[in-house]
VEXTIMI-676598 format. One record per residue (C-alpha): y, z, x. Coordinates in steps of 0.25 Angstrom, whole numbers, always signed. Last residue first. Example, Ala and Ser with C-alpha at 12.3 -4.5 7.8 and 13.67 -1.06 7.14 Angstrom:
2
+-------+-------+-------+
:     y :     z :     x :
+-------+-------+-------+
:    -4 :   +29 :   +55 :
:   -18 :   +31 :   +49 :
+-------+-------+-------+
// end
This chain:
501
+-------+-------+-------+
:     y :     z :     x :
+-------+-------+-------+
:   +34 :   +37 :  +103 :
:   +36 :   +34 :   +90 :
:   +35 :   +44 :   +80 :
:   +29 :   +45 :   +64 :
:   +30 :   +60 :   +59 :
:   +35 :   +54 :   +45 :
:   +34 :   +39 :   +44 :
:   +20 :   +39 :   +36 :
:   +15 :   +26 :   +38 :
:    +8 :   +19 :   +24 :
:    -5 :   +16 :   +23 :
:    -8 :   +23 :    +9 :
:   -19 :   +31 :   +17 :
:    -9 :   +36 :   +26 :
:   -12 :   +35 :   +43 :
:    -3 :   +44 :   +48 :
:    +6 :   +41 :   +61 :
:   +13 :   +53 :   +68 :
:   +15 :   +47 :   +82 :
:   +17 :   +31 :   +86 :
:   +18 :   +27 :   +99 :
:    +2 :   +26 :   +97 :
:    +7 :   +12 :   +93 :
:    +1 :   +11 :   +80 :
:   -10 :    +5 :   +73 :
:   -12 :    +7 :   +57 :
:   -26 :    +5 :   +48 :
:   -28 :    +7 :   +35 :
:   -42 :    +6 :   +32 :
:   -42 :    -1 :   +20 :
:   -52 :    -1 :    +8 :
:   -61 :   -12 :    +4 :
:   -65 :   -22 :    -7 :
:   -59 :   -18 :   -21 :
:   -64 :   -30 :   -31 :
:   -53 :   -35 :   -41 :
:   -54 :   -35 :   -55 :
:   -68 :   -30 :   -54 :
:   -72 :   -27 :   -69 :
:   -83 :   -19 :   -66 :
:   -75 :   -11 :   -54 :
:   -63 :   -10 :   -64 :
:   -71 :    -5 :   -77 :
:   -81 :    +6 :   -71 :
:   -71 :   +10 :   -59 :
:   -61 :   +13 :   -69 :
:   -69 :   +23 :   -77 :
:   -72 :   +29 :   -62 :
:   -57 :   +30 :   -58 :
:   -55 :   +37 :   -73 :
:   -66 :   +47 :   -69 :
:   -61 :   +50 :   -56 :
:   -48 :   +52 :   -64 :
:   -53 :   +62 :   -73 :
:   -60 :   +70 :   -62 :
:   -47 :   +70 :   -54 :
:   -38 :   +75 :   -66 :
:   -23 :   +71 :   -62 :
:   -24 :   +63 :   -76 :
:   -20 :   +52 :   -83 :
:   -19 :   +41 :   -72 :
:   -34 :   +41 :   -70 :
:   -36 :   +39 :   -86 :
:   -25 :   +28 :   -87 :
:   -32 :   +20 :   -77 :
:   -49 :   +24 :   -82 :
:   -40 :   +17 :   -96 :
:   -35 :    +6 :   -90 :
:   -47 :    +2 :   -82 :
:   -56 :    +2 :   -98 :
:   -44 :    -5 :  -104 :
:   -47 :   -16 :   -93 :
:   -35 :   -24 :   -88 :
:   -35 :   -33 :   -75 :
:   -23 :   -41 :   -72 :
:   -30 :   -45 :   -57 :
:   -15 :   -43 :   -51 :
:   -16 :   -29 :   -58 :
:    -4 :   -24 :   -49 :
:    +6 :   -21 :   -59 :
:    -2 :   -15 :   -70 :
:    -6 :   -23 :   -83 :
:   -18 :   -17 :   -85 :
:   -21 :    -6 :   -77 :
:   -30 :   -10 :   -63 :
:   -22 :   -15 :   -52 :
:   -10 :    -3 :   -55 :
:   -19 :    +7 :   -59 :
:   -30 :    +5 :   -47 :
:   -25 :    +8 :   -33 :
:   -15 :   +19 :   -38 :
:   -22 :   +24 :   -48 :
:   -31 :   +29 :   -34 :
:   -21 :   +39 :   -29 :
:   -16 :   +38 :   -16 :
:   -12 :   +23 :   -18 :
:   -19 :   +12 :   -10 :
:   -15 :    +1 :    -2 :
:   -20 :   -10 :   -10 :
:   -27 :   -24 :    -5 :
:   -29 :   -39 :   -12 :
:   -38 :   -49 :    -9 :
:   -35 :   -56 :   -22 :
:   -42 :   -65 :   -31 :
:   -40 :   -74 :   -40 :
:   -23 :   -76 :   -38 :
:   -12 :   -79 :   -46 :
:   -12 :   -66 :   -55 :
:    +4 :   -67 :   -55 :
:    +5 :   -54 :   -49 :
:    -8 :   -56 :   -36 :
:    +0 :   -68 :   -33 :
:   +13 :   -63 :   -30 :
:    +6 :   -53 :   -22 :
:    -2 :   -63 :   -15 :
:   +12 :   -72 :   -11 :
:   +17 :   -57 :    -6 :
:    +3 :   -54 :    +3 :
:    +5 :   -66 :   +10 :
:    -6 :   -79 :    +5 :
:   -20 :   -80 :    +9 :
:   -30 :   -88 :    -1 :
:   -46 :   -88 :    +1 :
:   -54 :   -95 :    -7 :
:   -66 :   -89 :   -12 :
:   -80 :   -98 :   -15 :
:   -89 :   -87 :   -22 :
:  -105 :   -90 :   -21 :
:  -110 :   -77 :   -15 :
:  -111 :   -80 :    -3 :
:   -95 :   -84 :    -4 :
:   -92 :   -72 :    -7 :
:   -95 :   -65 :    +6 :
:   -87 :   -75 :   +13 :
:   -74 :   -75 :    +4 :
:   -75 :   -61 :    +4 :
:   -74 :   -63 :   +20 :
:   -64 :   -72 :   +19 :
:   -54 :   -65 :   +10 :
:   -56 :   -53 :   +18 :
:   -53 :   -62 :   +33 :
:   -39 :   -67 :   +22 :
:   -35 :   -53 :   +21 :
:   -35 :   -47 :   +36 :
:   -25 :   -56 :   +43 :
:   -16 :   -59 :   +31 :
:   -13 :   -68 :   +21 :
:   -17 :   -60 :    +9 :
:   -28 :   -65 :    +2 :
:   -31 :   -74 :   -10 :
:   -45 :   -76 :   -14 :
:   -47 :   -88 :   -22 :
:   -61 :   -88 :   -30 :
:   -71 :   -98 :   -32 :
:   -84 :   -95 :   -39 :
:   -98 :  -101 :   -34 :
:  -107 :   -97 :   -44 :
:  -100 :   -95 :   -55 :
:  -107 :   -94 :   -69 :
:  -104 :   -81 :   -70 :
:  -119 :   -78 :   -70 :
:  -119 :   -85 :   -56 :
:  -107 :   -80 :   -50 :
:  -116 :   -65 :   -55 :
:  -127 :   -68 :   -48 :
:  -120 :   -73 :   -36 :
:  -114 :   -60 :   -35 :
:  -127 :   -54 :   -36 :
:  -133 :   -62 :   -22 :
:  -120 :   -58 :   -16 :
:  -121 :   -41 :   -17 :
:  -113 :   -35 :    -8 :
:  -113 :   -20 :   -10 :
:  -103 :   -13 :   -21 :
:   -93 :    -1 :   -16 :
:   -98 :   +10 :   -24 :
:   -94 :   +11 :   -39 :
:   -99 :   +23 :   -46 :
:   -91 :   +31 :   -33 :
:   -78 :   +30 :   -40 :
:   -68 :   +31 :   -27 :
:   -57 :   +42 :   -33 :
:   -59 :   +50 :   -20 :
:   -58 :   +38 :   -11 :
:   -67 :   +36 :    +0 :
:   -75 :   +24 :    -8 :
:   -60 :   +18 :    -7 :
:   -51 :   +16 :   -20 :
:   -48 :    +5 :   -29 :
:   -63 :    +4 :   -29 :
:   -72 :    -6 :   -20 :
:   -73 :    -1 :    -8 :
:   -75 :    -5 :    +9 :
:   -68 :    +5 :   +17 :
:   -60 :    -4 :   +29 :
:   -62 :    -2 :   +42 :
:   -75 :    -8 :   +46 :
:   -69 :   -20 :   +52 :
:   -60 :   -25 :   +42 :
:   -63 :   -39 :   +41 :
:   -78 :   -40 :   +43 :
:   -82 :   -25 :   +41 :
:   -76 :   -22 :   +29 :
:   -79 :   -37 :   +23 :
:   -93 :   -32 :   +26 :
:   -91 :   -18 :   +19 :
:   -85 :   -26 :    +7 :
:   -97 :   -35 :    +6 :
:   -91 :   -44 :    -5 :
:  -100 :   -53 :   -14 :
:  -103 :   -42 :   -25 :
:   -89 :   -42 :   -29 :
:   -86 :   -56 :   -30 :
:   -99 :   -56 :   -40 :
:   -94 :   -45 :   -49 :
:   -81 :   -54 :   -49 :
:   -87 :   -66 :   -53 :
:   -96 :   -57 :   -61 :
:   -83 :   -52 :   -69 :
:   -80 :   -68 :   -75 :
:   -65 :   -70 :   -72 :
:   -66 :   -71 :   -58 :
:   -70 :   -85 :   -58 :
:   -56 :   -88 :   -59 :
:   -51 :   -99 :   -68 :
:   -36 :   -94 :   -71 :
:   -34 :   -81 :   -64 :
:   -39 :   -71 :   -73 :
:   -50 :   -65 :   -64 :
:   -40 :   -61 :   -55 :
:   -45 :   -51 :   -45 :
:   -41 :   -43 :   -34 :
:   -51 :   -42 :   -21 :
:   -46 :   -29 :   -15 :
:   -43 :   -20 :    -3 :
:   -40 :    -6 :    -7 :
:   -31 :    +6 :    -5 :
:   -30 :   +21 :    -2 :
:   -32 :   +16 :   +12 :
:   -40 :   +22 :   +23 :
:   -34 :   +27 :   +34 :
:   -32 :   +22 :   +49 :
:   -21 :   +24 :   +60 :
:   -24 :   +17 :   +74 :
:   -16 :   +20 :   +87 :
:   -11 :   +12 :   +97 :
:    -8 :   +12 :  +113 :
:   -22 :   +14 :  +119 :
:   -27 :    +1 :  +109 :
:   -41 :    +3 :  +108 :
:   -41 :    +8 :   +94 :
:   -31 :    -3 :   +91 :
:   -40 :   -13 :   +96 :
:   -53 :    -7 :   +87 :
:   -44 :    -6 :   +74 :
:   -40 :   -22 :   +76 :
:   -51 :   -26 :   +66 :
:   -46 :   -17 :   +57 :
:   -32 :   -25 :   +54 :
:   -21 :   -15 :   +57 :
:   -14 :   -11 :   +43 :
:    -3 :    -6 :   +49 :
:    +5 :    -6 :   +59 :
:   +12 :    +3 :   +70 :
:   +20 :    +1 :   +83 :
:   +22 :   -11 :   +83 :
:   +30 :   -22 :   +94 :
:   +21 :   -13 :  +105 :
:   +11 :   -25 :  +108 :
:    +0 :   -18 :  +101 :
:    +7 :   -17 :   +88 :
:   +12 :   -32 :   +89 :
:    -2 :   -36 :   +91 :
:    -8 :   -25 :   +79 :
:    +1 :   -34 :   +70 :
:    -1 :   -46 :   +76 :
:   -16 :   -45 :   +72 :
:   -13 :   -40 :   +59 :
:    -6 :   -50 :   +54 :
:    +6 :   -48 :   +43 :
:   +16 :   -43 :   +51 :
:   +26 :   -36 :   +42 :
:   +35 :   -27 :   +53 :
:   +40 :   -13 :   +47 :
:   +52 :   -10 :   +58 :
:   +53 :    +5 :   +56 :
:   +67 :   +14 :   +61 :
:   +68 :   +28 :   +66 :
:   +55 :   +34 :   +68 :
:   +53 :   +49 :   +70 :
:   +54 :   +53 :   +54 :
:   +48 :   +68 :   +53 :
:   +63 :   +74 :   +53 :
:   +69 :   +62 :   +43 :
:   +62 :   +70 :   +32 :
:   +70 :   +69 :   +21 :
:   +78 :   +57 :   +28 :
:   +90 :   +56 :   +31 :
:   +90 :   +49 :   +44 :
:   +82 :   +38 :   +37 :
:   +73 :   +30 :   +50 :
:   +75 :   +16 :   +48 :
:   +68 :    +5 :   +42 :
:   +67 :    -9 :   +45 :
:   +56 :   -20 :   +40 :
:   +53 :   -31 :   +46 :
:   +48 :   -47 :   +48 :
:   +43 :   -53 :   +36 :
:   +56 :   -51 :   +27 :
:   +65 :   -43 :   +37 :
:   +69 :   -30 :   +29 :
:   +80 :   -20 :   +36 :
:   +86 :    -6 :   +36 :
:   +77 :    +1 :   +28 :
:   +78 :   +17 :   +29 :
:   +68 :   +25 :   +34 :
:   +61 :   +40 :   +30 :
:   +62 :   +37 :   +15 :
:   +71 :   +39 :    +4 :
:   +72 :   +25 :    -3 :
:   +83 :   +12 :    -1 :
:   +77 :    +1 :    +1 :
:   +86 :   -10 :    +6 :
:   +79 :   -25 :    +1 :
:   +71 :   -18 :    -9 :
:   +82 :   -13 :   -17 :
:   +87 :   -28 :   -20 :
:   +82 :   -27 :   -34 :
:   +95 :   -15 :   -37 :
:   +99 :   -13 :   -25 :
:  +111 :    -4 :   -30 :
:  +103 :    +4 :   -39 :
:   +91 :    +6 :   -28 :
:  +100 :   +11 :   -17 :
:  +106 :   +20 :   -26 :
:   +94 :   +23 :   -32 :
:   +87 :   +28 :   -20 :
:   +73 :   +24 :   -18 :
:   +61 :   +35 :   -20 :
:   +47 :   +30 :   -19 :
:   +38 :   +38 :   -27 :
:   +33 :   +25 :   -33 :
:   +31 :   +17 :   -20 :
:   +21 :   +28 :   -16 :
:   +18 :   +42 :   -16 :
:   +23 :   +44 :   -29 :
:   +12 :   +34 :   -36 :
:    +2 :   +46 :   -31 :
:   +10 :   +57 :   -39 :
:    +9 :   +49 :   -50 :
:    -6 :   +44 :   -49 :
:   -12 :   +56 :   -60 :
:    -2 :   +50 :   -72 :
:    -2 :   +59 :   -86 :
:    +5 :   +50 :   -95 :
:   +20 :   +47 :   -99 :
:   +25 :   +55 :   -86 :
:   +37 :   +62 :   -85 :
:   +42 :   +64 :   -70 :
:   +50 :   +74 :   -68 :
:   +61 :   +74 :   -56 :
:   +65 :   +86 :   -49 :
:   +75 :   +85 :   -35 :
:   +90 :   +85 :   -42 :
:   +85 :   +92 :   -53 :
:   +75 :   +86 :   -66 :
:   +77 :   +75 :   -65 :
:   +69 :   +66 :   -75 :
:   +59 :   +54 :   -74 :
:   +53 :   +48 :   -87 :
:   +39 :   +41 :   -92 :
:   +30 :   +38 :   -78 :
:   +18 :   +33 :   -82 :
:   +22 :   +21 :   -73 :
:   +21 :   +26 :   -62 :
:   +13 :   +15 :   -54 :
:   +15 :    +5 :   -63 :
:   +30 :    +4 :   -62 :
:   +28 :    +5 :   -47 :
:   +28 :   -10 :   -44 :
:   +43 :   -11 :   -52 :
:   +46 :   -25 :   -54 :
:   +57 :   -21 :   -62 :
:   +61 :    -7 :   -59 :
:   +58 :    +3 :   -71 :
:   +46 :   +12 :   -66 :
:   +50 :   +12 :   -52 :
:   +64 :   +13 :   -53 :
:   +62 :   +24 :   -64 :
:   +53 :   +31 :   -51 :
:   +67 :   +29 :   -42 :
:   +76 :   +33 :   -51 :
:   +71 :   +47 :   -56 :
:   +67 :   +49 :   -41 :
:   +83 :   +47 :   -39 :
:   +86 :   +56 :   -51 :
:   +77 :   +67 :   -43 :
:   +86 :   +66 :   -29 :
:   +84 :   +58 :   -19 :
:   +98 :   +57 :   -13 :
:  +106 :   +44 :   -10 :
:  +108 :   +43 :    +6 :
:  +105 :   +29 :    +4 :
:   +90 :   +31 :   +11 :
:   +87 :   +39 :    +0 :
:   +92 :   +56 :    +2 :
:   +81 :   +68 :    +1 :
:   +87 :   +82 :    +2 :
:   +78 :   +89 :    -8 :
:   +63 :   +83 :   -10 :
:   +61 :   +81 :   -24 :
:   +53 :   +88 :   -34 :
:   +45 :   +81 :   -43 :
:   +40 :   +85 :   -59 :
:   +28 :   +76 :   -62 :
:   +26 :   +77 :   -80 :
:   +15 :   +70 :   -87 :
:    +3 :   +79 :   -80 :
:    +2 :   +88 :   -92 :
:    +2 :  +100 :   -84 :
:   +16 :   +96 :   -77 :
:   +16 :   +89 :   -63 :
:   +22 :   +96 :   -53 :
:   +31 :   +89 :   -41 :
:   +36 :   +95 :   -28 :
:   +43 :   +88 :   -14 :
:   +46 :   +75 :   -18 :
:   +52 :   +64 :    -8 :
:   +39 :   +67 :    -1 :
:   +29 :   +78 :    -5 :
:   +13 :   +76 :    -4 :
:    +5 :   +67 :   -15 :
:   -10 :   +67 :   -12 :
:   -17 :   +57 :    -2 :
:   -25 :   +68 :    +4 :
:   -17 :   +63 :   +17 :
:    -4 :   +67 :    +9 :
:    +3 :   +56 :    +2 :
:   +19 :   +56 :    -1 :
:   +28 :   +60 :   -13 :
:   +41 :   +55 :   -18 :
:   +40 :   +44 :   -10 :
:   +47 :   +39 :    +3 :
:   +55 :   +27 :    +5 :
:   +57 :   +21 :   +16 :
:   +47 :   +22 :   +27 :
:   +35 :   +23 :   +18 :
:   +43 :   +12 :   +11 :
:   +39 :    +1 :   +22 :
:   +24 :    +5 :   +21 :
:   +25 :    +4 :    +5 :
:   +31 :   -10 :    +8 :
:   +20 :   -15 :   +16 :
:    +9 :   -10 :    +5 :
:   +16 :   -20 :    -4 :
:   +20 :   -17 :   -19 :
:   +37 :   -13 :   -19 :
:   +44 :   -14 :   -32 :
:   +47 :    +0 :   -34 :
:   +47 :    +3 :   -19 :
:   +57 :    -6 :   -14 :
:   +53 :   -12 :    -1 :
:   +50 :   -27 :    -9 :
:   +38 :   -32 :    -1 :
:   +34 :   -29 :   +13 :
:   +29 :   -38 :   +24 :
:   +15 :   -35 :   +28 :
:    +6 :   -30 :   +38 :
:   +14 :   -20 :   +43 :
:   +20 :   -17 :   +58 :
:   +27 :    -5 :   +59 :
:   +37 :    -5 :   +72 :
:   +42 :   +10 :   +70 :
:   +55 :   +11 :   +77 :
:   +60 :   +22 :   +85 :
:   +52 :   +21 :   +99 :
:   +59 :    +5 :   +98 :
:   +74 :   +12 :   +99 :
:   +70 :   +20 :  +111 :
:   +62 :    +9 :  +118 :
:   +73 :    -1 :  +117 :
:   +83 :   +10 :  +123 :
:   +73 :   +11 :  +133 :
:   +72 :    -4 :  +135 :
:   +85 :    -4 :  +135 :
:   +89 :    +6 :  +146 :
:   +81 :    +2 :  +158 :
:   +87 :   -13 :  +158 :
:  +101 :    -5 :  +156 :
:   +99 :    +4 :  +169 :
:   +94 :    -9 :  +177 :
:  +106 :   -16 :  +173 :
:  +117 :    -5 :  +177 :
:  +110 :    -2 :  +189 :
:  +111 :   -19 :  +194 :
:  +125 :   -17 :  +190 :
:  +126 :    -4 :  +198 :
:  +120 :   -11 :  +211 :
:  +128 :   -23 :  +210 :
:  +142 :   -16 :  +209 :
:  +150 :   -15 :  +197 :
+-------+-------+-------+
// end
């Protein structure tokens, strides 16, 4: 071979790879999130990271629309019977699991039993008026309900409409997490603890026609900052939760775009006035915490404006908000009142935050504010698993704690407020609460459960087992690479229509 040709033959492959490189990276979604996952298995599952991961795995029986009503998915129909105890469904023909299995009606009878019998199960509570499943046909299942239940069809738009195959499932057994198997637009391929998460596009899939990426790397990276660094130095090309403060950069970033929406969510203080010698125990310790926080200044300092400051299970915005019970002023000279009625002048409290970039400025500035009003609050950071692990064994006092939100609002208060129910982490339990609970379950009546909402309001917000503080913008930034992205109030991606360019 002569010089010149060898020299050809270099320059020719030198052009090639990067173009080859550029190919492949144009088909893979680099999704930076804030945190690691827990168990990806959809019964036992708890994290707002995971639910972002299963968006691409495995899809629910029903979606959101943007009115936040349930719109078809893996089920097409459903009719609930006069009495409201009966939800016949009507899957979607021609749908298969990532196994090749078909989803059929007896493998919707599996999946909910599985979420209502599984050990450990986190969506127990969730649909737990559920009595029997039948098959009907191949496609029809009933579901036969012990009570009237409003939040069913909202509960299906989540973890607990998640179908899995149970072939996969049977043969895992308590390992299913480590190779979910459900009927989403990607498949898993790999889990890296701490580093990534590997999904691939499903050629089989229901509706593989709308689905433009080929494989999602899901990347935990805990810090905000390095997050939006990454983004902007091309290693991204979409993340979530950007910190507010870096709104105005990405804004002038020629090569990003920002998605924003407002959370069905809250941001909370929870507490736990039956840890061992807390001064929360007496109510005006917590009256008095209350009145020493200026949510729109803690807006403003920490979050730049962005966030919606509240103090319900729902924001101001909210159709459900109970408007008896505005957003409380600041009130410092009456919170040392009540430290002084309680005989407590100078309470000390330990605030446990999660250890990352934005919680530990919120512990601080609560810490601040409380301060002039006689509180001392010591601040203590741990990862979001250590604080969860806490939060169930009731080893903490208070809690700075955040909720992604459900579509319907049972879904940010049943579970933290029943008695007994598996994310009461402040083990609250009034009959009066149970009962507003029960009520709004029991009917699909939207004057009878505003009314339950506001029964609720009169015992929970007196009682203040935890104190709601703001409302999330969510905020994503993306390389404008990135077509067909719709910000969703839950703050999960919608895959469908998404292409990189």
């Amino acid at each position: 071979m002569s010089r010149l040709s060898a020299a050809c033959l270099i320059a020719g492959l030198l052009v090639s790879l990067p173009l080859s490189s550029t190919v492949l990276s144009a088909q893979t979604l680099r999704y930076g999130m804030m945190e690691d996952p827990d168990a990806l298995d959809p019964t036992l599952a708890r994290t707002f990271a995971s639910r972002m991961v299963f968006a691409a795995l495995c899809d629910k029986l029903v979606d959101i629309g943007p009115d936040l009503k349930p719109v078809p998915q893996l089920a097409t129909q459903w009719e609930l019977s006069p009495d409201e105890k009966t939800l016949t469904m009507h899957l979607r023909p021609g749908v298969r699991f990532h196994d090749g299995e078909p989803l059929n009606a007896a493998a919707a009878k599996f999946s909910i039993e599985r979420h209502l019998k599984m050990p450990g199960s986190q969506r127990r509570g969730e649909i737990a008026p559920i009595d029997t499943v039948e098959v009907v046909d191949d496609l029809t299942f009933k579901i036969n309900l012990k009570t009237p239940f409003a939040p069913l069809m909202a509960q299906f738009t989540d973890r607990a409409g998640m179908m899995v195959s149970p072939k996969a499932a049977e043969r895992l057994g308590d390992r299913f997490s480590t190779a979910p198997v459900c009927a989403g637009p990607f498949r898993f391929v790999e889990r890296v603890p701490q580093d990534r998460i590997v999904v691939e596009r499903f050629p089989d899939y229901w509706n593989k026609d709308q689905i433009q990426i080929q494989r999602i790397e899901f990347r935990p990276i805990p810090d905000a900052t390095v997050r939006l660094t990454n983004l902007r130095a091309g290693q991204l090309d979409l993340l979530e939760r950007l910190a507010p403060t870096d709104v105005p950069q990405v804004s002038r970033d020629a090569k990003l775009a920002l998605g924003s929406v407002y959370e069905l969510g809250f941001q909370e203080i929870l507490l736990n006035p039956a840890k061992a010698g807390s001064p929360l125990a007496d109510p005006k310790v917590r009256q008095a915490l209350d009145l020493s926080i200026d949510r729109n200044a803690l807006n403003q300092v920490v979050f730049n404006g962005e966030f919606l400051p509240g103090n319900q299970w729902v924001s101001p915005k909210h159709p459900s908000y109970v408007t008896e019970y505005p957003v409380p002023k600041r009130d410092v000279a009456k919170a040392k009142t009540l430290l002084a009625e309680a005989g407590q002048p100078k309470p000390q409290i330990t605030l446990s935050v999660y250890a990352n970039s934005e919680a530990p400025q919120v512990g601080q500035v609560i810490q601040a504010m409380a301060r002039e009003a006689g509180f001392d609050i010591r601040i203590q950071a741990a990862d979001f698993t250590t604080l969860l692990d806490m939060a169930d064994k009731g080893n903490f006092e208070a809690y700075l704690y955040s909720w992604s939100g459900r579509p319907d609002p049972d879904g940010n208060t049943f579970s933290f407020l029943g008695c007994k129910t598996p994310l009461n982490y402040s083990r609250y339990c009034n009959a009066e609460a149970d009962a507003a609970l029960q009520a709004e379950r029991g009917t699909v009546d939207p004057q009878k459960r505003q009314a339950a909402w506001k029964q609720l309001a009169d015992r929970v917000l007196n009682d203040r087992p935890g104190l709601y503080l703001l409302h999330r913008k969510l905020l994503w930034a993306y390389t404008k690479k990135l077509s067909g992205f719709v910000a969703y109030p839950d703050g999960l991606a919608r895959f469908t229509g998404l292409k990189l360019n």
